[in-house]
N, C-alpha and C positions, 0 to 999 in steps of 0.2 A: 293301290293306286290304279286307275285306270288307265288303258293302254300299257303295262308294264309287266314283266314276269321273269325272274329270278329262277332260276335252276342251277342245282347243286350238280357238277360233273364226275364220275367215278372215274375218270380218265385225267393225269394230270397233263401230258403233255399238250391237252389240248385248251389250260387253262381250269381251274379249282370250281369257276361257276359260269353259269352265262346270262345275260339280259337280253331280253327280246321287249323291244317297245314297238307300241305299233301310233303312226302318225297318217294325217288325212294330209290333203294337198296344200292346206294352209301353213305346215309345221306345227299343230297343236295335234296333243296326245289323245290319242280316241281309242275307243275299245276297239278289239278284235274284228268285228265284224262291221266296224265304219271305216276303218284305214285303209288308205290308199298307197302306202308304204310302212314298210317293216324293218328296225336296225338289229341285229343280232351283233353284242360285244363278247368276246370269249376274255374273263377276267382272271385274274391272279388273287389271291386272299390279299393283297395289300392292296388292290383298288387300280393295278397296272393292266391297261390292255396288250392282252395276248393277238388279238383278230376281233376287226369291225367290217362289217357288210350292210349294206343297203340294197334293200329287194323293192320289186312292186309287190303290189299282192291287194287282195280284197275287190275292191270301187275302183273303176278307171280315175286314172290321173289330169285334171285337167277339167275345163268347160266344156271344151268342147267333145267329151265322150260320153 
């Protein structure tokens, strides 16, 4: 899927996997290198978030940058 990425954690306390999607400034899912924000969820095997974050990152946010 684009913009999305799954990682397996060897660490449980910090949650079993994590998701990283990356989105532009519209809320639609863009690859890596067009997003202008990033969510990182820290999940449980049964689909319960542990920890959710929203970063900037990539392409300034906005018209006018």
């Amino acid at each position: 899927m684009v913009g999305y990425v799954k990682l397996f954690n060897d660490r449980h306390n910090r949650g079993d996997y994590t998701e990283i999607s990356y989105y532009d400034d519209a809320d639609r899912m863009v690859d890596p290198e067009e997003a202008s924000r990033i969510r990182i969820r820290e999940m449980l095997s049964d689909g319960a978030v542990v920890k959710e974050r929203w970063s900037f990152c990539g392409k300034p946010v906005g018209k006018g940058a």
